[in-house]
C-alpha positions as CSV (number, residue, x, y, z in Angstrom):
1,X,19.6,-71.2,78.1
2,X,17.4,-73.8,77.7
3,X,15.2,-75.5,81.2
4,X,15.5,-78.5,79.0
5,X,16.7,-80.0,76.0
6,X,14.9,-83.4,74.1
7,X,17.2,-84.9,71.7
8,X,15.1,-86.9,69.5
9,X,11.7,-85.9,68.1
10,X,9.9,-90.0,67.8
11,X,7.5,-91.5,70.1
12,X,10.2,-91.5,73.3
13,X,11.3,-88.1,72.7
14,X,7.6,-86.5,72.2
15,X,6.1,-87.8,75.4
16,X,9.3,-86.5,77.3
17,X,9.1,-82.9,76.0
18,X,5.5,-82.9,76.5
19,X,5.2,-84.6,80.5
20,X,8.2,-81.7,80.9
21,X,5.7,-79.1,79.5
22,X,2.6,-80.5,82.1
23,X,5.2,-80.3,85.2
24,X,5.9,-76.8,84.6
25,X,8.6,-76.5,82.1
26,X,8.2,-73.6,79.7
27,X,11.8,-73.0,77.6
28,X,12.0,-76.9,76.1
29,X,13.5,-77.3,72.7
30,X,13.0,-80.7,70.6
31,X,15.7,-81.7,68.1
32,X,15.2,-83.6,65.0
33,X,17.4,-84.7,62.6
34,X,14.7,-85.7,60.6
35,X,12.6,-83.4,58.5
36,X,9.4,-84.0,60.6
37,X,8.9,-85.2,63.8
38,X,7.3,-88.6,64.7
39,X,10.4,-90.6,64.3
40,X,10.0,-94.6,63.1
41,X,6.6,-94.5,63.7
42,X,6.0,-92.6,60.6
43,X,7.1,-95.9,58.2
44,X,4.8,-98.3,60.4
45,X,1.3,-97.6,58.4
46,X,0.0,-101.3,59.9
47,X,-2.1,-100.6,62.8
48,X,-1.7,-102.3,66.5
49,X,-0.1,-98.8,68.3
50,X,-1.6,-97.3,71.1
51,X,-4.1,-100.0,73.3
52,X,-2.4,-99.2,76.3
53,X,-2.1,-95.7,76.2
54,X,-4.8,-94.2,74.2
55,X,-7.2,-97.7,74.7
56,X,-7.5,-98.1,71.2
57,X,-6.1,-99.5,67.9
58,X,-3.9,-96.9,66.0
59,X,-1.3,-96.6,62.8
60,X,2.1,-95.4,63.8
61,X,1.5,-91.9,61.8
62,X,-1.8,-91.8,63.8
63,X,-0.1,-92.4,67.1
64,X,2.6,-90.2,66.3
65,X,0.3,-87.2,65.3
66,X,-1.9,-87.3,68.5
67,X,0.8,-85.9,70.4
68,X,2.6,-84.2,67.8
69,X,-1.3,-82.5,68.0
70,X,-0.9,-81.7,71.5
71,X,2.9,-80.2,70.9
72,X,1.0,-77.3,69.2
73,X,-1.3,-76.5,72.2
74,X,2.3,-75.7,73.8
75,X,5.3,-73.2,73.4
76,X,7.9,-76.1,73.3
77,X,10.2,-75.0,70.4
78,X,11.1,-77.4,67.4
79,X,14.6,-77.6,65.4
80,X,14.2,-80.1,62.3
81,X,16.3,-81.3,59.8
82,X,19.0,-80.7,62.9
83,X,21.8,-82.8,63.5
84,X,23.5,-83.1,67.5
85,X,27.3,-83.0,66.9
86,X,28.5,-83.2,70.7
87,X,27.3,-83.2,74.4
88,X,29.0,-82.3,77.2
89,X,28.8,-83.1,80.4
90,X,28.5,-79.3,81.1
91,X,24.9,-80.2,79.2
92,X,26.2,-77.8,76.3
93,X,25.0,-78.9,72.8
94,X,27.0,-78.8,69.5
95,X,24.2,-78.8,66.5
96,X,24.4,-78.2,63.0
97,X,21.6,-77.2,60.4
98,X,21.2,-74.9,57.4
99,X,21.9,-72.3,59.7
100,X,25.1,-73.6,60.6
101,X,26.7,-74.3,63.9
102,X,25.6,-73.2,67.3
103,X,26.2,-74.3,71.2
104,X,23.1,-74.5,72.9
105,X,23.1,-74.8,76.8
106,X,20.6,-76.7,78.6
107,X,19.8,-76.9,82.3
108,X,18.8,-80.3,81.6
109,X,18.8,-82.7,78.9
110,X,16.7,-86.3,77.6
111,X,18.8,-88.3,74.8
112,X,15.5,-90.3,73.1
113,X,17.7,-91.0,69.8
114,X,16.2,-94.3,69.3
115,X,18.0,-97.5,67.7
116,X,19.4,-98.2,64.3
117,X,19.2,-101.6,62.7
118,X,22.1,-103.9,62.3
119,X,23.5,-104.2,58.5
120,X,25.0,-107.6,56.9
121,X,28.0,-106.3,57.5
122,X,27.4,-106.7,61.4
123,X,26.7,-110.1,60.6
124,X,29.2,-111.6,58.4
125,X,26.9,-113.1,55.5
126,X,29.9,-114.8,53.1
127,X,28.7,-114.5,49.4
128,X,29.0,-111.7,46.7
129,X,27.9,-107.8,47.1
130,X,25.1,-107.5,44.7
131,X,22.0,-104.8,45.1
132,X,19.0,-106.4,46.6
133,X,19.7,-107.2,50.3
134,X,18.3,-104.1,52.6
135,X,17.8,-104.1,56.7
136,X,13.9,-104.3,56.9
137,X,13.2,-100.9,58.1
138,X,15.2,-99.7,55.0
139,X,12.4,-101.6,53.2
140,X,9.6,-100.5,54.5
141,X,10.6,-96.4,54.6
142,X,11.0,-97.2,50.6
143,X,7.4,-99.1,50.4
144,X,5.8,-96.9,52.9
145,X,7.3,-93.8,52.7
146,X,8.5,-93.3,49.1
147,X,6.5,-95.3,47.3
148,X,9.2,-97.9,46.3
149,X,9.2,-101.8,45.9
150,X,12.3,-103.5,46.8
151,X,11.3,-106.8,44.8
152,X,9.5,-109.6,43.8
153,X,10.8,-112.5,45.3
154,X,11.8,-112.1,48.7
155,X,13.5,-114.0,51.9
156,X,13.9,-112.7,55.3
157,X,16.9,-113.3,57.7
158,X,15.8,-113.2,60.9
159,X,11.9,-113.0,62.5
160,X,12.6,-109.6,64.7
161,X,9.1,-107.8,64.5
162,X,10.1,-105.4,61.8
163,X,10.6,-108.5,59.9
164,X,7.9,-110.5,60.1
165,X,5.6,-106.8,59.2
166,X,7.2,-106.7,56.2
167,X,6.5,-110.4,55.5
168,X,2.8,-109.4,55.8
169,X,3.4,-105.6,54.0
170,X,5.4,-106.9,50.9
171,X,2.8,-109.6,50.3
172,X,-0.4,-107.7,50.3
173,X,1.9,-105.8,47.7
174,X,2.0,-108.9,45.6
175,X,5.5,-109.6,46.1
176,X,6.1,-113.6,46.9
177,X,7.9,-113.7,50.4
178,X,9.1,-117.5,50.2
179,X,10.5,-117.9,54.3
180,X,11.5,-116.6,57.2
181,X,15.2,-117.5,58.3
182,X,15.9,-117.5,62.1
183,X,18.8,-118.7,63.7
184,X,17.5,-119.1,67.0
185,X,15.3,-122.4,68.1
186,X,12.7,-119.4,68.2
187,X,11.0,-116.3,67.0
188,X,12.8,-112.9,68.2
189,X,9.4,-110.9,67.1
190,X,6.4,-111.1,68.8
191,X,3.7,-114.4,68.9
192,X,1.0,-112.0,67.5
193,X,3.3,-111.3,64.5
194,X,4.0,-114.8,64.1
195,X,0.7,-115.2,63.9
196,X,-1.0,-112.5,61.5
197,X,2.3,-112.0,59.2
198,X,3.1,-115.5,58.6
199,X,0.8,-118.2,59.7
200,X,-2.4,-115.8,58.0
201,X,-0.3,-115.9,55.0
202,X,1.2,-119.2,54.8
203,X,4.6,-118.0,54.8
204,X,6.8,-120.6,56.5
205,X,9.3,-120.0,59.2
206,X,12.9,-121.7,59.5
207,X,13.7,-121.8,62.9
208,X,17.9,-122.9,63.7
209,X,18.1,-121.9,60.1
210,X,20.6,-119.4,58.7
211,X,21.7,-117.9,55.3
212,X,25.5,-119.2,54.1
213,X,25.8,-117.5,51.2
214,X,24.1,-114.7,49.2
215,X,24.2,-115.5,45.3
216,X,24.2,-113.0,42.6
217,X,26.5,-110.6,39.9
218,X,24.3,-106.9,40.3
219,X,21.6,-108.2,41.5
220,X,20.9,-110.9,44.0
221,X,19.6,-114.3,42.3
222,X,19.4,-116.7,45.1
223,X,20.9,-117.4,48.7
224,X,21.9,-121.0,49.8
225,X,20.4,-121.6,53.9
226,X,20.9,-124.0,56.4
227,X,20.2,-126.1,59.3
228,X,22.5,-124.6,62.2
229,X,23.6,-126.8,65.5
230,X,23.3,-125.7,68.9
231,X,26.9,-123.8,68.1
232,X,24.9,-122.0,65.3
233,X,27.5,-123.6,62.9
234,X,25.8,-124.7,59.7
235,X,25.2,-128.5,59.3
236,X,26.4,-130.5,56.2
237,X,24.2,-131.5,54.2
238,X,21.1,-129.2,55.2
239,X,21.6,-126.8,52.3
240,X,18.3,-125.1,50.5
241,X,18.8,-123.0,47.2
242,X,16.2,-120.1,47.5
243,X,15.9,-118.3,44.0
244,X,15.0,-115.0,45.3
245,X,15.8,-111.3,43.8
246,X,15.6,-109.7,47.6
247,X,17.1,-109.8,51.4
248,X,15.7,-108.3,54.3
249,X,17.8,-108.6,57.1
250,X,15.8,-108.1,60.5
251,X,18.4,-109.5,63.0
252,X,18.2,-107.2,65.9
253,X,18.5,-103.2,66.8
254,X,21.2,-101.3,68.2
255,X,20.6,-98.4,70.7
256,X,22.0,-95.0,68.8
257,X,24.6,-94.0,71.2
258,X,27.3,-92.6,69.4
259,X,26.8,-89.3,71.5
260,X,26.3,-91.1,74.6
261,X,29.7,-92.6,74.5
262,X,31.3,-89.4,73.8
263,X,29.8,-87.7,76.3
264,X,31.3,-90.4,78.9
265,X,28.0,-91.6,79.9
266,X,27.8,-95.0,81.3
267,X,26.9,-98.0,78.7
268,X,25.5,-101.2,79.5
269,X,27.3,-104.0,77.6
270,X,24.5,-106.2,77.6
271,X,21.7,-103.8,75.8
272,X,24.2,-101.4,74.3
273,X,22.2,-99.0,75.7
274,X,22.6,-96.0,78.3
275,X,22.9,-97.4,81.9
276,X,19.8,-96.0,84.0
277,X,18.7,-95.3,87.6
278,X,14.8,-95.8,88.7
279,X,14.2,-92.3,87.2
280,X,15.7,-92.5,83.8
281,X,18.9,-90.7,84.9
282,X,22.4,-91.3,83.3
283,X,25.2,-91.8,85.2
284,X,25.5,-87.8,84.0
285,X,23.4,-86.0,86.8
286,X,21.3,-83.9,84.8
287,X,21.2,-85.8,81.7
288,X,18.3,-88.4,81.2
289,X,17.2,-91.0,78.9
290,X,14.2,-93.0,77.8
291,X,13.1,-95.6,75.4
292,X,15.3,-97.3,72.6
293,X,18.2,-95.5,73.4
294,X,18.2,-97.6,76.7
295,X,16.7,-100.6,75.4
296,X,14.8,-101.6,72.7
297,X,10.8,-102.0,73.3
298,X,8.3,-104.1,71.2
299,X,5.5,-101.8,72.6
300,X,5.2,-98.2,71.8
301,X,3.4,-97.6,74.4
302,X,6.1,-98.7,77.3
303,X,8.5,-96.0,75.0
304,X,5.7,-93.4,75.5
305,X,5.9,-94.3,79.7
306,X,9.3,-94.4,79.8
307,X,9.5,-90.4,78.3
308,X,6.7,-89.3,80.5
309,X,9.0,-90.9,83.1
310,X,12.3,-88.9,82.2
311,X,10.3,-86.2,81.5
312,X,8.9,-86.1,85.1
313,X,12.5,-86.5,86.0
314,X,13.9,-84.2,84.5
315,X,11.8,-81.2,86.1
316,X,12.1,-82.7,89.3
317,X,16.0,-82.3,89.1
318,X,15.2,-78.7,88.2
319,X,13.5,-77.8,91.0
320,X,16.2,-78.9,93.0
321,X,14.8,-82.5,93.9
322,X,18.5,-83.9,95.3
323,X,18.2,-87.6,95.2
324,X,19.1,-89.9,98.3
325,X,21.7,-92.7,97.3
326,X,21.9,-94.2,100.9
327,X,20.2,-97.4,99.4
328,X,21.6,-97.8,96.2
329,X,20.8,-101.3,95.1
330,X,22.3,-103.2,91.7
331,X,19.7,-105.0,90.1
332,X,21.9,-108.0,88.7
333,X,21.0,-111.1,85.8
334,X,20.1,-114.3,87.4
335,X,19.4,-116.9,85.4
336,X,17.8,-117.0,82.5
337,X,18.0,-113.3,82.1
338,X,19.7,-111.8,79.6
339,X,19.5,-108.1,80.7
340,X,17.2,-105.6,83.3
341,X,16.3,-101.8,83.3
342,X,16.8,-100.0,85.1
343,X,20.2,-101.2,86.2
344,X,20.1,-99.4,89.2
345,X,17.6,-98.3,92.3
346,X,17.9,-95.7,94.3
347,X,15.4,-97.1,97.2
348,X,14.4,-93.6,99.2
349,X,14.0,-92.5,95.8
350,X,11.3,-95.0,94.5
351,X,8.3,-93.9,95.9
352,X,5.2,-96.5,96.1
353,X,6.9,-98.9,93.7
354,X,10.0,-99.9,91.1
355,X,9.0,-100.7,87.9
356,X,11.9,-103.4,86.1
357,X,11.5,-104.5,82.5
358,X,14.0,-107.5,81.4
359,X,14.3,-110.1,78.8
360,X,14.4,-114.0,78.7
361,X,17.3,-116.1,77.3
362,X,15.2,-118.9,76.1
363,X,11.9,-120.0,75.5
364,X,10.1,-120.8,79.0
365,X,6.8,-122.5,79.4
366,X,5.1,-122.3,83.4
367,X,7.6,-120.6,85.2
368,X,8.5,-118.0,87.7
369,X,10.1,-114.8,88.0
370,X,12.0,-114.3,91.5
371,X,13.1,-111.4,92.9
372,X,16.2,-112.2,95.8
373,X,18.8,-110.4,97.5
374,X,21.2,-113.2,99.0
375,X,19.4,-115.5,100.3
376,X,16.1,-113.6,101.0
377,X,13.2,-113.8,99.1
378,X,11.7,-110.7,98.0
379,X,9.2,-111.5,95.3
380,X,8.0,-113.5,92.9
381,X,5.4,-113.6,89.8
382,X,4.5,-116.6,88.2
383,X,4.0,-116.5,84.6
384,X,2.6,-119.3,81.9
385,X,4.8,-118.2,79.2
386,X,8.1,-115.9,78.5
387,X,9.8,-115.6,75.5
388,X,13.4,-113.1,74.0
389,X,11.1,-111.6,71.5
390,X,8.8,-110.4,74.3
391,X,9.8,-107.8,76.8
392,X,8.6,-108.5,80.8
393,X,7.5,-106.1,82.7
394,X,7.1,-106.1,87.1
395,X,6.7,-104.0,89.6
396,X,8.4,-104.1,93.3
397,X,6.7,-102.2,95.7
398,X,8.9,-100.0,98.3
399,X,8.1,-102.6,101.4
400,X,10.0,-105.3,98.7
401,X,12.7,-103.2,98.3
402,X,13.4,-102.5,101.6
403,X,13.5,-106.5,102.1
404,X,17.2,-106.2,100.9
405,X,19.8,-105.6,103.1
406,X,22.3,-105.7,100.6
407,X,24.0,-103.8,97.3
408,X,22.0,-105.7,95.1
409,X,18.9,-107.4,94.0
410,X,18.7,-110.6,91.5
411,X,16.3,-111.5,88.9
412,X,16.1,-114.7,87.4
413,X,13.7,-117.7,86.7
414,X,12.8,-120.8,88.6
415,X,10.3,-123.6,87.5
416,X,6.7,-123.8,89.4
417,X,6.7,-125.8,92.5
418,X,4.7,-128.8,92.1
C-alpha cells in the first residue's frame, strides 16, 4: 500500500509528489501515461516559465527537468507509459501497462491529470472534413516534438495562449500565418502573447470574428470568416475568403476528468473541473487535486503552488489532521465573475490567510474586486485592468473570513468610486 498516490506526472503532479516527499512521505508512486514525465510542458520550447517560482526565465523542458532533477534525489517511485483505468472511492487504483493489470491501494491520492483541448467537433465548424485542421497543441507536439510541419499557410480560430504561441512558432518556421479568428470582442490568451506573437510579427487579429465554413476535398483550401453580433451569429455580408492549407483551433481547454466523474467526485459546472475546498481536497476525503484538473492556469508557476499545496495536504490528512467544518463558507459568482477556486472554505481550517483565484466575464478597465457576505463588506482590491484570458489571484486573511456570519461569501466587481 501506497502513503500516497500522484496521478499525473506534468508540472501539477511533480511539485505534489515532491512537497509530499519534504513533509515526510516516503512510499509515493507517480503515474504517467506518457512515456516520460514532464507532461505539456515538454512541447512548449518558447521560454517565459518559471519567474515566479525559480525567479528566472525558463523553456518548459527546462522547467520541467529542474524538478524532474530533484525526483531523483528522492525514493518516490515512477510508472510510465501507465494508463489509470478506475478509482474508487476506497482510493483503490485500476492501471494498465505492458505488465498488464494491477489494483494498487493508496492511503491517499492527488488526480493532477491536466486538460485536453477542445476539437472542431466541440464546436460545430459547418464545412467539409478534409486533413489540415489540428487543435494547436496537436500542432505544436508535431513541430516541437516530432519534427513535423503542419503547413504553409495557416489561420487560427481562436487567440487562447496556445494559439497565439504557435502564431509566433510556425512563423519563425517560415510558414505564413495570415490571422487570428476570435469570436469574443477580446483576446482569451494573454496581453503579453498578444503582444510578442502577433503585434511583433504583424499578424493581425479578428476580434467578434468567427470561421463559417471550412473549404476543401483532402486537404483544406480555404475557410470563409465573419463578422459575428453580440449573439455570436454571423452577419450578412461580412464574409472573408482566406486561401489557407491549415487550421488551428485554440478555443479553450477542458479539465481531464473522465476518472473524476467515475469516481463520484464532485464537478463544477462552470470550470468542468473537480470541486475544491481551501486545501485542494475533493469532495472524496482523502483524495486531492491540483492544477488543470481543477481549472485551467495561464501560469505554470500557480500550477506548481497549487501541487505543493495538495501535496502539503495530502500528508497532513495522513497524519490524522481531521479538518473542522463548523464554518464552512460557499464562495459564490457575483458579478462579473465567471467562476472561483476554491469553491469552498473551511474557515478554522485556513490558517493566516485564503488564497481565491477567479476569472472575469468581460473586459474591465479601473475597477474593483469586492469580497461581501450579505450585506457586509469584507474586502476589496482595486485593480486597473482584468481581463477572461488572465487569471486573478487574492488573498483573504483569517480576520476577513471571520467577518462573515453567513454560508457564503461573494465575489464580484464594482467600478471605482469617484
Amino acid at each position: 500500500m501506497y502513503e500516497l498516490v500522484v496521478i499525473g506526472g506534468g508540472p501539477a503532479g511533480l511539485a505534489a509528489a515532491l512537497q509530499g516527499y519534504q513533509e515526510g512521505l516516503r512510499n509515493i508512486l507517480i503515474i504517467e501515461r506518457d512515456v516520460e514525465l514532464g507532461g505539456i510542458l515538454n512541447q512548449c520550447i518558447h521560454n517565459g516559465f518559471g519567474l515566479h517560482y525559480f525567479k528566472e526565465e525558463l523553456t518548459g523542458p527546462e522547467y520541467a527537468g529542474r524538478f524532474i532533477e530533484m525526483l531523483k534525489e528522492t525514493s518516490i517511485e515512477i510508472k510510465l507509459n501507465t494508463m489509470v483505468l478506475d478509482v474508487t472511492f476506497e482510493r483503490k487504483i485500476c492501471i494498465v501497462n505492458s505488465n498488464g493489470y494491477e489494483v494498487i491501494q493508496a492511503k491517499s491520492i492527488i488526480l493532477a491529470m491536466g486538460c485536453r483541448e477542445r476539437t472542431r467537433g466541440a464546436i460545430g465548424i459547418p464545412g467539409t472534413r478534409p486533413s489540415g485542421v489540428f487543435t494547436a497543441g496537436t500542432a505544436q507536439r508535431y513541430i516541437n516534438m516530432e519534427g513535423y510541419m503542419v503547413g504553409k499557410r495557416i489561420l487560427i480560430l481562436g487567440s487562447g495562449d496556445i494559439g497565439l504561441i504557435m502564431a509566433r512558432r510556425l512563423t519563425l518556421e517560415g510558414a505564413k500565418v495570415l490571422a487570428c479568428i476570435e469570436v469574443m470582442p477580446y483576446s482569451g490568451g494573454l496581453n503579453r502573447n498578444i503582444v510578442q506573437c502577433l503585434n511583433d510579427y504583424d499578424i493581425p487579429l479578428y476580434l467578434s470574428h468567427t470561421i463559417i465554413q471550412i473549404k476543401g476535398e483532402r486537404r483544406v483550401e480555404g475557410a470563409v470568416v465573419a463578422r459575428v453580433d453580440e449573439n455570436r451569429q454571423p452577419i450578412a455580408g461580412s464574409e472573408m475568403m482566406f486561401d489557407c492549407d491549415t487550421i488551428l483551433l485554440s478555443v479553450g481547454l477542458i479539465p481531464e476528468n473522465e476518472l473524476s466523474r467515475q469516481a463520484g467526485i464532485a464537478i463544477d459546472p462552470r470550470t468542468k473541473g473537480i470541486n475544491i475546498y481551501e486545501n485542494m481536497e475533493t469532495s472524496i476525503p482523502g483524495i486531492f487535486a491540483c492544477g488543470n484538473v481543477v481549472h485551467v492556469h495561464d501560469l505554470v508557476d500557480f500550477v506548481t503552488a497549487e501541487g505543493q499545496r495538495a501535496g502539503t495536504s495530502a500528508a497532513q490528512f495522513l497524519r490524522g489532521n481531521r479538518l473542522n467544518e463548523s464554518q464552512l463558507l460557499e464562495v459564490v459568482n457575483g458579478k462579473g465573475i465567471t467562476y472561483t477556486v476554491p469553491q469552498k472554505i473551511r474557515v478554522e481550517n485556513t490558517g493566516e490567510k485564503a488564497e481565491l483565484f477567479f476569472r472575469v466575464n468581460q473586459v474591465y478597465e479601473y475597477c474593483v474586486i469586492l469580497v461581501s457576505a450579505g450585506d457586509v463588506e469584507i474586502a476589496k482590491f482595486k485593480r486597473q485592468h482584468l481581463a477572461p484570458g488572465e487569471m486573478e489571484h487574492i488573498s483573504l486573511s483569517r480576520q476577513q473570513l471571520d467577518l462573515a456570519e453567513g454560508d457564503h461569501i461573494t465575489i464580484s466587481i464594482g467600478e471605482i468610486e469617484k
